[in-house]
C-alpha positions as CSV (number, residue, x, y, z in Angstrom):
1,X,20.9,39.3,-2.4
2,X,17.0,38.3,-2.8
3,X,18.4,34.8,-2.1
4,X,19.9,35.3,1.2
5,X,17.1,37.5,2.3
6,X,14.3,34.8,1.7
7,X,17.2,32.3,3.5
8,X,16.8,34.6,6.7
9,X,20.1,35.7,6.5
10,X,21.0,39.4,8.8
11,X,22.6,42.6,7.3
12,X,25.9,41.5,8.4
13,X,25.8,37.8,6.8
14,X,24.9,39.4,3.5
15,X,27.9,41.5,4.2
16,X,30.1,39.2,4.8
17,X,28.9,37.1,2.2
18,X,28.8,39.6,-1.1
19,X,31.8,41.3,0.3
20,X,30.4,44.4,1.8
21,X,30.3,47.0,5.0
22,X,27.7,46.8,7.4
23,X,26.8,50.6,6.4
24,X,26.6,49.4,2.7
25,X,24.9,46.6,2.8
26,X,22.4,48.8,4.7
27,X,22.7,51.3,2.1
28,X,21.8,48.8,-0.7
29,X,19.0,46.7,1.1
30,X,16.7,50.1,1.2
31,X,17.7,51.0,-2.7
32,X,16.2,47.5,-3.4
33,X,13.1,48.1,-1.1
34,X,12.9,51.0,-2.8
35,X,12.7,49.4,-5.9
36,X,10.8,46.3,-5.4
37,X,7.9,49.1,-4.0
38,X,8.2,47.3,-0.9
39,X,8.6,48.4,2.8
40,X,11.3,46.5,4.5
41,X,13.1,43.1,4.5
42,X,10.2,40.9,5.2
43,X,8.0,42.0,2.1
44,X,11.1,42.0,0.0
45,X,11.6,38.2,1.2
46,X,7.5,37.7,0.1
47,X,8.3,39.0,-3.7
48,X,10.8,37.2,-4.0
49,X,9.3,33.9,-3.1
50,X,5.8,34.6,-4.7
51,X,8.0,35.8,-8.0
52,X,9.9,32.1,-7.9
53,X,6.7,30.1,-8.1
54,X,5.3,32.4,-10.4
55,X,8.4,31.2,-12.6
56,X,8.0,27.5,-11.8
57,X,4.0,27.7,-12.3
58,X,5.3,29.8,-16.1
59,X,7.8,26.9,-16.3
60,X,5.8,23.6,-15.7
61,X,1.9,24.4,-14.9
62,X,0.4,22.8,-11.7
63,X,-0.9,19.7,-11.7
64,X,-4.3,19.8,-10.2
65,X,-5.1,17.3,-7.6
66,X,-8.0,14.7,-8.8
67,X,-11.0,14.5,-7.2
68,X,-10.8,11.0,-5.0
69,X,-14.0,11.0,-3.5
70,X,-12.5,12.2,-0.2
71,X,-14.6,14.8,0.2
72,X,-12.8,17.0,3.8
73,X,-9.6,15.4,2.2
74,X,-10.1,17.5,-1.6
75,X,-10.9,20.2,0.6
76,X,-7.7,20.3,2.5
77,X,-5.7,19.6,-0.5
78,X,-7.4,22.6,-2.9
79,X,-7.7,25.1,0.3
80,X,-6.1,24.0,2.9
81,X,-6.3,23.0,6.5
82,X,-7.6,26.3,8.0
83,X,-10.4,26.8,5.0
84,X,-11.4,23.4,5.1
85,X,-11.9,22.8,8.5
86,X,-13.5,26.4,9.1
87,X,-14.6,27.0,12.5
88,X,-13.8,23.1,13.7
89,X,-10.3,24.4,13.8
90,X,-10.7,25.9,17.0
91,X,-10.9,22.3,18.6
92,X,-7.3,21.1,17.6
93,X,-3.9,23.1,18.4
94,X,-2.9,24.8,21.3
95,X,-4.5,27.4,23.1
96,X,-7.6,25.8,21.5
97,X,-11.3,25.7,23.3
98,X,-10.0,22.5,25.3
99,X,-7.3,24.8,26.9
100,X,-10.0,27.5,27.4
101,X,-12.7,25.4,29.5
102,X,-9.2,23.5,31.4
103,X,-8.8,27.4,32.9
104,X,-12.6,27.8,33.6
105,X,-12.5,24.1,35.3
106,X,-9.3,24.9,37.6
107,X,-10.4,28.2,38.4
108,X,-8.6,30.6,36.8
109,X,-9.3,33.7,35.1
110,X,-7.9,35.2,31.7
111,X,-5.8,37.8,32.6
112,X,-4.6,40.2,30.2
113,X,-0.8,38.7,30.2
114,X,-2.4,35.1,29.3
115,X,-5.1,36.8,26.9
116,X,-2.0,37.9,25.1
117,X,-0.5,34.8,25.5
118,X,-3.5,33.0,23.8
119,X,-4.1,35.5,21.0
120,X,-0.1,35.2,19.7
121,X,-0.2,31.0,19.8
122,X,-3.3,31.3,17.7
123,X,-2.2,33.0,15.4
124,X,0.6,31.2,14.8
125,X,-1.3,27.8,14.9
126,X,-3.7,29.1,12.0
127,X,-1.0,30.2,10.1
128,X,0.3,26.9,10.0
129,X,-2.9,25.5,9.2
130,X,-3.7,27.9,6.4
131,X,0.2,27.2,5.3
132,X,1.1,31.2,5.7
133,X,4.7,30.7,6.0
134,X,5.4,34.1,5.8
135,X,3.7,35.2,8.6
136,X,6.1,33.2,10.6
137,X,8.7,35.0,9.2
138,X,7.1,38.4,9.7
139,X,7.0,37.7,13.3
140,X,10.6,36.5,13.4
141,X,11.5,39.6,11.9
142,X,9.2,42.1,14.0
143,X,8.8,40.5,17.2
144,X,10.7,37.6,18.0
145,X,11.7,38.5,21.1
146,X,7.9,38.6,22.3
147,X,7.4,35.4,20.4
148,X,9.9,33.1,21.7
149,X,9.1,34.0,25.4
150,X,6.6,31.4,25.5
151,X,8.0,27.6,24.9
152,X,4.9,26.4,22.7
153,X,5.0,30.1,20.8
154,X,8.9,28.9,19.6
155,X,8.4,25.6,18.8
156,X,5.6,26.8,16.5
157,X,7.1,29.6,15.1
158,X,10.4,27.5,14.4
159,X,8.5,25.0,12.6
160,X,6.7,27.6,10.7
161,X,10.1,28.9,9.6
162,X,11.3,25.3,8.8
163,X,8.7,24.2,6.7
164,X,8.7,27.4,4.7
165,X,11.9,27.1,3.8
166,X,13.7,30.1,6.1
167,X,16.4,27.7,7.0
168,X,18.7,30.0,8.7
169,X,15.5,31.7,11.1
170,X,14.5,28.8,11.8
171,X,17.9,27.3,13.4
172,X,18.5,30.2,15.0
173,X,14.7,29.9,16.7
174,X,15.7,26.0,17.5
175,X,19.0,27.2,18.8
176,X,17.3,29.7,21.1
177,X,14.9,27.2,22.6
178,X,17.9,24.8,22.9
179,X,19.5,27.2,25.5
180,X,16.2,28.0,27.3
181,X,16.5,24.4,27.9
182,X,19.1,24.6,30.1
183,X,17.9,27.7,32.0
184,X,14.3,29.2,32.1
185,X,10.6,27.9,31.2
186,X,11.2,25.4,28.1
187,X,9.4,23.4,25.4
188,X,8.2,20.4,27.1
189,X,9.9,17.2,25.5
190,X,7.4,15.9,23.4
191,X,7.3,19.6,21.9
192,X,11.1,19.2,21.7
193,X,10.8,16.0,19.7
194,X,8.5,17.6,17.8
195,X,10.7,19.8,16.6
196,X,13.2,17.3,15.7
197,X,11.0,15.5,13.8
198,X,10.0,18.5,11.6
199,X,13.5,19.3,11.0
200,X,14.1,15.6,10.0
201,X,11.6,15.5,7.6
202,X,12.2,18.9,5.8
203,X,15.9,18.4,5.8
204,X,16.5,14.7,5.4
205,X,12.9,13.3,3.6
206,X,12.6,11.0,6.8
207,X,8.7,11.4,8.1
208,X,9.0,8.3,10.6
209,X,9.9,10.3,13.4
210,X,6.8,13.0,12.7
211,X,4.7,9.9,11.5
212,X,4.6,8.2,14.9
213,X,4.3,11.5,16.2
214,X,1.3,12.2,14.2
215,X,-0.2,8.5,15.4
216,X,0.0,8.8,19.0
217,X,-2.9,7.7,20.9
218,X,-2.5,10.8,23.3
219,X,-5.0,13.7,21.5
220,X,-3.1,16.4,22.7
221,X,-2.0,19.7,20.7
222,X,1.4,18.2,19.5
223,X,-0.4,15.8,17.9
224,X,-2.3,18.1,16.1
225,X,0.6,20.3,15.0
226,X,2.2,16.8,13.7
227,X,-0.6,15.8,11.8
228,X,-0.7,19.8,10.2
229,X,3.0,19.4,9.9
230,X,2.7,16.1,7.9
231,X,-0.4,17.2,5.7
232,X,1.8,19.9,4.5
233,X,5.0,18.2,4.1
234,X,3.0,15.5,1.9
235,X,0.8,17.6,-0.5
236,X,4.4,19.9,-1.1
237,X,5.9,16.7,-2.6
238,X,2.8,15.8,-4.2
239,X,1.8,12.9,-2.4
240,X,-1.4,13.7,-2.4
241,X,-3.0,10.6,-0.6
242,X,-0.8,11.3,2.4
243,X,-1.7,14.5,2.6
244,X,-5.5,13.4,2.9
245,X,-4.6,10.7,5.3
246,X,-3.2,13.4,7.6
247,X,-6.0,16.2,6.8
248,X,-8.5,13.8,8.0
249,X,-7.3,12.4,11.2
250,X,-6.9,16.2,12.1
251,X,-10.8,16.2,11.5
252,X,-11.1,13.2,13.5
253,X,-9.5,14.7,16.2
254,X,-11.7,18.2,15.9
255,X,-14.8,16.0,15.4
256,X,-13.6,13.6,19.0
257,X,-12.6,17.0,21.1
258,X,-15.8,18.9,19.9
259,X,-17.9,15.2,21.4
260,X,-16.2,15.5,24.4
261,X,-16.7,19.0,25.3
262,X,-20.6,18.5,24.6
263,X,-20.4,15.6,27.0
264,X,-19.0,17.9,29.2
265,X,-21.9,20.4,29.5
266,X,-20.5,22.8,27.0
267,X,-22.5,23.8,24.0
268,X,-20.0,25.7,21.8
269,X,-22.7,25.9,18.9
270,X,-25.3,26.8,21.1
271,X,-26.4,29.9,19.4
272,X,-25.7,28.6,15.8
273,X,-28.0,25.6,17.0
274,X,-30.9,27.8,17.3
275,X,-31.2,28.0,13.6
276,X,-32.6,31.5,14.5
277,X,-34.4,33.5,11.1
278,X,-33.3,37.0,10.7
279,X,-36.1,39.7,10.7
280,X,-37.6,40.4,7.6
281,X,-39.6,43.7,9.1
282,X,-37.9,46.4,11.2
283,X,-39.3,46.2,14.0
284,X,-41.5,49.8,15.4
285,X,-38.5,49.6,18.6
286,X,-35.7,49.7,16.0
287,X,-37.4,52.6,13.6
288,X,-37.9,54.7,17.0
289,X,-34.1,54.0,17.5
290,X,-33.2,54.7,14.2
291,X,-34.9,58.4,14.5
């Protein structure tokens, strides 16, 4: 049962499959959340994924990935994209500072639909980054319908769900952007090859498609979510050296974005810059105000 939830399966597949009602299978889902202390099917899907590798870790311990010399690339490997490339991140991925100062430059103001907008891509991006797979499938589960309104927020989500191994959410997610193709805003095509190539590499072990994808010479967001898609496809099979590869030409990219801004006229570290010295006296204004 544990199986088919972490698989993204509904109440009536499980049904069907162990041989059950609807109402039953309903009926023995909560005894088991319940049990497991958790609160619904999502967390119950968590357990039982963070209870299999605490079996394969009991099983055969982790090999720990030797220092190369690389020193971003370690980083990435031991903590991942999102902690190893901090606040840089926000230079890569979509709805990134780049998309920010393209609104300010045509005009356009942030309204509270495309604050929204913004807010739900980036979190999805830096849970790709950070390699929280299950926050992909929380958000399949609680709000997908919010989710997959926006073309870029699919594409993310589904590869989210593909890499972390929720096979059956993430076809239905592709399946759903497949028909918004045909009617309706839709993923542009290089996010649709994107896609493909993901589902390629996770489900066949060919990475030439999401290789070249990851090379372009366009720096554009896709790019970066190949390159993100690629560093974690690599260090899960233990190719280590890959994974590095990929970690740092998503540095690159940060580091090339962040140049261009500044060349711009936009100082995004401008405050940071000051190298300003907190107080080490309160100040006679802020004992009055403290009063």
């Amino acid at each position: 049962m544990l199986e088919l939830l972490a698989d993204g399966a509904t109440s009536r597949r499980m049904a069907e499959t162990l041989g059950f009602r609807d109402g039953t299978m309903r009926v023995y889902l909560h005894q088991l959340y319940r049990k497991l202390g958790v609160a619904n099917r999502s967390e119950a899907a968590v357990w039982f994924v963070n209870r299999n590798r605490g079996d394969l870790a009991k099983a055969a311990p982790a090999r720990e990935a030797k220092a190369s010399g690389d020193l971003f690339g370690d980083a990435a490997i031991a903590e991942g994209l999102y902690g190893a490339l901090g606040v840089m991140s926000v230079f890569v991925g979509p709805c990134g500072l780049v998309w920010e100062v393209g609104l300010r430059m045509r005009g356009k103001t942030m309204d509270a639909a495309l604050e929204e907008r913004r807010d739900r891509t980036r979190a999805l991006w830096r849970a790709l980054l950070r390699g929280d797979f299950a926050f992909g499938k929380h958000a399949y589960d609680e709000d997908l319908d919010r989710t997959r309104a926006d073309p870029t927020n699919a594409v993310l989500l589904a590869i989210l769900l593909r890499i972390g191994g929720y096979s059956a959410a993430a076809e239905r997610v592709s399946a759903r952007i497949q028909d918004r193709r045909k009617a309706g805003p839709a993923p542009s095509a290089r996010e649709t090859n994107l896609l493909r190539a993901v589902t390629t590499a996770i489900d066949g072990g060919d990475l030439t498609a999401l290789s070249r994808l990851a090379s372009d010479k366009a720096s554009d967001p896709t790019k970066h979510v190949a390159l993100c898609a690629l560093f974690h496809v690599n260090r899960a099979s233990r190719d280590h050296d890959r994974a590095r590869i990929a970690a740092n030409a998503l540095w690159t990219e940060a580091g090339s974005t962040r140049k261009q801004l500044e060349a711009m006229g936009e100082k995004p570290f401008a405050v940071a810059a000051k190298g300003e010295t907190p107080p080490l006296k309160t100040t006679s204004k802020e004992k009055a105000s403290s009063r």
